[in-house]
DRENDOKOL-409014 format. One record per atom (N, C-alpha, C, CB): x, z, y. Coordinates in steps of 0.2 Angstrom, whole numbers, plus 5000, padded with zeros to 4 digits. Each point is the difference from the previous one (the first is absolute). Glycine has a CB too. Layout:
BEGIN
XZY...
This chain:
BEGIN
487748154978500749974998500350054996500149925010500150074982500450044997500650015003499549964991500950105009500849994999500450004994500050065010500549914993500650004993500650015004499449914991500950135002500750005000500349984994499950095008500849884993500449974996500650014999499449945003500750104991500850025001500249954994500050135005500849854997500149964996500949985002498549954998501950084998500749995002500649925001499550134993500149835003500349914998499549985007500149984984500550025021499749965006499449934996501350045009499049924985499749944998499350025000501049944994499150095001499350034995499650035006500650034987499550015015499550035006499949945007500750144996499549815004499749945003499749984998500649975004499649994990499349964996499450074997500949894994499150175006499350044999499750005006500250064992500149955012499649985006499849955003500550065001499649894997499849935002499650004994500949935008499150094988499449994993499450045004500950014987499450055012499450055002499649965007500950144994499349845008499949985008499249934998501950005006498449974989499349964997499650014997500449945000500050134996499350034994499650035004500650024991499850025013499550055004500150005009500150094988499749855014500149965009499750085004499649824998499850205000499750035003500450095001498949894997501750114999500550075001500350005003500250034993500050025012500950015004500350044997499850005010500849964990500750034997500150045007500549894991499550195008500350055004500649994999499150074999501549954995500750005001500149964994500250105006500349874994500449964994500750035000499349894999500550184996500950044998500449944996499550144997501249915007500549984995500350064995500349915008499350134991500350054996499550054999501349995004498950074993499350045000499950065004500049974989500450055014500350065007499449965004501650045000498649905004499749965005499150004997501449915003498650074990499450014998499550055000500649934996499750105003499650095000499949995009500950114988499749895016499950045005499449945004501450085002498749844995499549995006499450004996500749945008499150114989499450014996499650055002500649964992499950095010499850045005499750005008500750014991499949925012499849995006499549954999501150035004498649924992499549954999499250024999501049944997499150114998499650024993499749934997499650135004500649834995499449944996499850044993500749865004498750074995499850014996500149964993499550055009501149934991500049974993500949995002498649924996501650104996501049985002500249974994500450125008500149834994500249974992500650024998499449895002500950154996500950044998500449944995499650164999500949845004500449994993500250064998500549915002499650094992500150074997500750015000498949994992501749975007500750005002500250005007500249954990500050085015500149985004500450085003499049885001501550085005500650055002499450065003501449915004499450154996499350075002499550014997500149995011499450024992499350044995499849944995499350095011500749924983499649944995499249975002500750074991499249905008499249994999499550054996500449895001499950134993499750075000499850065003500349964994500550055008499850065006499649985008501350044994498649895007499849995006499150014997501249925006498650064986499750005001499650074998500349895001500250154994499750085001499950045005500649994992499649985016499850035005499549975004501050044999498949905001499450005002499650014994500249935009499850094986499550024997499249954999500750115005498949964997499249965001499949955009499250144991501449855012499949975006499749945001500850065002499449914991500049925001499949974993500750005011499149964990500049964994500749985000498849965000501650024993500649994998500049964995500350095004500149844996500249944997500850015000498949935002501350074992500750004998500149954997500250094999500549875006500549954997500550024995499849965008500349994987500550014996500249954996499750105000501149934998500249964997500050014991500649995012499250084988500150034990499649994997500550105000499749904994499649954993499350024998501149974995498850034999499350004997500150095002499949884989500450165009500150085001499450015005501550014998498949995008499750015004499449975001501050025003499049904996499149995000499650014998500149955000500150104994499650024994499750075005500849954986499950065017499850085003499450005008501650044994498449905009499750005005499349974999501050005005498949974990499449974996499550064999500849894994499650185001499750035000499950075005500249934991500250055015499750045006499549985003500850025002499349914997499049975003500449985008498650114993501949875006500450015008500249934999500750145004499249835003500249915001500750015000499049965008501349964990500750014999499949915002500450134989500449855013500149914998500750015001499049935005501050044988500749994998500549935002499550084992501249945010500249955004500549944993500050115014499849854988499949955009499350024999500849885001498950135005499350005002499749954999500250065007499249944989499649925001499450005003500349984990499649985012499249985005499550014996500349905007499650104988499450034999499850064997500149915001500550114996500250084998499850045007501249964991499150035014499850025007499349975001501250025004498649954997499250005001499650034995500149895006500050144989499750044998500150085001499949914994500850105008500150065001499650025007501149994992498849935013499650015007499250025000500949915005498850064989499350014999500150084996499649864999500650174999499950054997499950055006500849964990499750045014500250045005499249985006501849994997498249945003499349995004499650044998500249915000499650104995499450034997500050055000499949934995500650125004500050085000500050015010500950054985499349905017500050035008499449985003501349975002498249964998499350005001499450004995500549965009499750084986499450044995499650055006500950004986498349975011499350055005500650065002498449994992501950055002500350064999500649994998499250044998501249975008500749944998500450054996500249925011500250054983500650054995500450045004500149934991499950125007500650065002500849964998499050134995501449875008500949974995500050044994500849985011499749994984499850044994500550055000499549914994500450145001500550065000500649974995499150105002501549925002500549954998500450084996500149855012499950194987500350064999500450014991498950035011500449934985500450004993500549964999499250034995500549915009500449915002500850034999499149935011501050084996500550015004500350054995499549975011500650084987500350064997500349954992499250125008500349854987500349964996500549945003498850034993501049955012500649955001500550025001499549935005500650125000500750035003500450014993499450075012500449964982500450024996500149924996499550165001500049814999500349974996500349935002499350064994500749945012500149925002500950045002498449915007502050044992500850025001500149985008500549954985499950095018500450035007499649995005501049984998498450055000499450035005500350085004498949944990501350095006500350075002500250015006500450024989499650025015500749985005500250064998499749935011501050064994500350094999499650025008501649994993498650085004499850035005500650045004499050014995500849995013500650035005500150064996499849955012500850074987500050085001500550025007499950034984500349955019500450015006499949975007500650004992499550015014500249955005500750035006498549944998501750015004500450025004499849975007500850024991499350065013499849985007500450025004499050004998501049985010500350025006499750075002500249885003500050164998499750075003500950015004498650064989501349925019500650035005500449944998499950145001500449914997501049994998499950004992500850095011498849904986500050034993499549954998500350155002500049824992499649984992499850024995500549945001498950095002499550044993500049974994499250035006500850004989499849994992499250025001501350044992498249935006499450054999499549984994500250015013499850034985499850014992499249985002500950114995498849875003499549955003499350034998500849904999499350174996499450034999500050075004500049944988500550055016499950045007499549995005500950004998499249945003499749975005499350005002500749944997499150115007499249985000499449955004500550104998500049885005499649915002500449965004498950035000501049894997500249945001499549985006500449974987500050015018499449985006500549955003499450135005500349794996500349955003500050025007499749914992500950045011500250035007500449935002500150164998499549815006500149925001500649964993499850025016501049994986500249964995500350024995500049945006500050154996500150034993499450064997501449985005498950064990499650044997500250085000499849894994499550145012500250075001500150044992499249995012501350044988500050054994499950085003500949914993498650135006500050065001500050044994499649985010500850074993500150074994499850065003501149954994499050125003499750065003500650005005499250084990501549945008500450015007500249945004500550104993499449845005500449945006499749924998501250075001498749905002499749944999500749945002498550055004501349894992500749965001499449945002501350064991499249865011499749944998500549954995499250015012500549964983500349954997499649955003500550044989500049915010500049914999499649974998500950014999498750014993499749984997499249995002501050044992498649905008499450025003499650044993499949885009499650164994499450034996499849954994499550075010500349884994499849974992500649994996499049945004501450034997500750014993500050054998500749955003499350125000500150044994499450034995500950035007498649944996499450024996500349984992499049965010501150014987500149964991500650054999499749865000500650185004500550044998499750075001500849925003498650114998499750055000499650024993500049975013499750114986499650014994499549995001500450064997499149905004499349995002499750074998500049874998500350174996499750054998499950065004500449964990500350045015500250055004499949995008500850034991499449925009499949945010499649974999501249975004498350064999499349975002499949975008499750094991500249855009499949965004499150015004501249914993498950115014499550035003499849965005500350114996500149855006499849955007500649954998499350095012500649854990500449964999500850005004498749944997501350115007500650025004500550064997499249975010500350054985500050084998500150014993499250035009501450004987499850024996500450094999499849854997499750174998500150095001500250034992499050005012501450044986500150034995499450035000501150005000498650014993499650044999500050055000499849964997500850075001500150084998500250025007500450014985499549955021499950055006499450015006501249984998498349974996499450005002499750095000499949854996499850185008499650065002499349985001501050065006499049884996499350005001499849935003500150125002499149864997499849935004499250055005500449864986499950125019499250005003499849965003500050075001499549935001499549955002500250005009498950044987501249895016500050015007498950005002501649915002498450024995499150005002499949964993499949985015499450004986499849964993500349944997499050055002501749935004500249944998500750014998499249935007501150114994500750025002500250084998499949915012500850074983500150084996500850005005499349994981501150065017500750015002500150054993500149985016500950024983499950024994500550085005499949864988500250195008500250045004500750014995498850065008501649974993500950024996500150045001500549924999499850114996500550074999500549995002499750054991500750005012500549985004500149955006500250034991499449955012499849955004499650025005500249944991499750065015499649995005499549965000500750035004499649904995499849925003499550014996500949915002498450055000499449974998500049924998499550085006500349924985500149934999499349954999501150054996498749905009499649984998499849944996500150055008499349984987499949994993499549915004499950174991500349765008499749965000499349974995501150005005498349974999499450014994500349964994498950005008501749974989499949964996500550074995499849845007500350204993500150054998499850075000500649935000498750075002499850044998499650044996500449965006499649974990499950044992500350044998499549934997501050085005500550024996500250105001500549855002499050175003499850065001499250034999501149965007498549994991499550004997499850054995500149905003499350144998499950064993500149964992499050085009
């Protein structure tokens, strides 16, 4: 049995694909049906399926950014609403797309496609979505997010200012979000996954779905055994454990 995931912000619209998708393709489970793209990432993480359908607008992480991080994980069908532009642009990714209002049979082709790279003799690798994604971002309008440069936290008697490229890792801690620095660690409010869309992806590297770690205080990745890395940090004691769905990311 395939998995799927469904992110889709319009409670309406994200009913009717699911009940579409439900006849085109009876024999999938729907693993999560997001309402936003934070919730999407994270239960992408927690699920791993194997096919996900984004809106590409949606609050927190966009559909592109949800789908720049899974990457090669999964096959990836984007919803949308933008015009010829963008069709022109996904057409020549070779990347499934349905544009909304969704049609029934627009989606039953996009389900046979997906069929067939998943029980080919030699089934299709997901496609590299890497030029995709980087043309859209720039060209499609208020994809951008801003990024945090700040947060304010509790530490005692006292409301930290904390310059965010300080920080050398984001760790969830039931309903808030561990912040550690070299001299003091605080907790905000905010869960991990919200501030992910507010981070550099270039600089805060996400290493286990609990975890994320500044680069520049990375020292080191070793190896626990042949299934399991930990990352090691400058300034830092703690051992951080590198999950397999990111460990390419320490790869020669």
């Amino acid at each position: 049995m395939t998995t799927v995931l469904v992110a889709e912000d319009e409670p309406l619209m994200r009913e009717r694909l699911l009940e579409m998708l439900a006849a085109a393709w009876p024999e999938a489970r729907v693993v999560l049906a997001a309402e936003n793209g934070n919730d999407a990432w994270d239960g992408f993480l927690e699920h791993e399926p194997q096919v996900a359908f984004l809106d590409i607008r949606m609050p927190g992480l966009s559909g592109l950014e949800v789908a720049q991080r899974i990457g090669k994980l999964a096959h990836v069908v984007f919803v949308t609403a933008y015009d010829q532009y963008a069709v022109d642009a996904f057409d020549a990714g070779a990347v499934d797309y349905l544009l909304k209002p969704v049609q029934a049979d627009r989606l039953d082709k996009a389900v046979a496609r997906i069929r067939d790279k998943l029980h080919a003799a030699v089934p299709h690798p997901p496609a590299d979505l890497g030029d995709l994604l980087s043309h859209l971002k720039t060209a499609l309008p208020g994809l951008r997010p801003e990024r945090t440069r700040w947060l304010k936290a509790s530490v005692g008697r006292q409301i930290r200012v904390i310059d965010v490229d300080e920080v050398l890792f984001f760790q969830s801690d039931t309903k808030y979000t561990r912040v550690v620095l070299r001299d003091y660690e605080a907790l905000v409010r905010t869960p991990l996954k919200d501030l992910l869309g507010g981070l550099d992806r270039e600089r805060f590297w996400q290493i286990h779905r609990g975890t994320v770690v500044n680069a520049t205080a990375i020292a080191a990745a070793e190896r626990i055994d042949a299934e399991r890395m930990q990352v090691l940090l400058r300034g830092c004691d703690e051992k951080l454990t590198v999950s397999r769905t990111f460990a390419h990311l320490f790869r020669d």
